[in-house]
Steps between C-alpha positions, in 0.01 A plus 500: 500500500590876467397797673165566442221765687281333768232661711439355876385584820348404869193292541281788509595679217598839745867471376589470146772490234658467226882347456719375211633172641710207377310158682783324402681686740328434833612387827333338808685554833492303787545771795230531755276690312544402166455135623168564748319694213599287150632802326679506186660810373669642231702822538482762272642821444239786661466694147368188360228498790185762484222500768176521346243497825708635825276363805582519788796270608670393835898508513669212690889470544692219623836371553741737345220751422605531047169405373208689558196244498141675444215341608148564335317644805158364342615104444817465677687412137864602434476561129842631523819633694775781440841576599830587399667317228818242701742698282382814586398573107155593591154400624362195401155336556451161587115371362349224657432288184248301651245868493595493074170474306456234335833337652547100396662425823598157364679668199760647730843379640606703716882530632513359867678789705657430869358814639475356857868530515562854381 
């Protein structure tokens, strides 16, 4: 697959967008909570990431406090996160791949990533 425009959101439909994303490039990490909620990302570059319906979201930061995880505060879905690129080039978004419309979850082979040891 290439890059290609997706739309996604939460459950409810109060947060919304649009990204151009590459599903052969996702991951699925197994840190604590990665691992308790199923996620599978892939990380994008934030100009390649447009919010289309802004509700209201809840922030929560763990561990070493570099992603930003938002919360619908409707349905309790993380759509996506944000934070600083690792090498400092910039922000990046990571989209939960699983809130993709029209996703074929069983299409996808995502990268295992030891996040629980970071």
């Amino acid at each position: 697959m290439s890059a290609e425009t997706r739309t996604g959101g939460c459950h409810c439909g109060a947060v919304r967008f649009e990204a151009v994303i590459d599903l052969d490039q996702t991951i699925q990490c197994n840190c604590s909570i990665c691992a308790k909620a199923g996620f599978i990302w892939s990380f994008i570059p934030a100009s390649r990431f447009t919010l289309q319906a802004e509700g209201r979201t809840t922030e929560y930061l763990f561990h070493k406090h570099a992603v930003h995880h938002r919360f619908c505060d409707v349905c309790g879905i993380e759509a996506f996160a944000q934070g600083e690129h690792p090498d400092g080039s910039g922000m990046m978004v990571a989209v939960n791949v699983r809130c993709l419309d029209d996703i074929d979850l069983a299409a996808l082979k995502p990268q295992s990533v030891d996040g629980r040891s970071l």
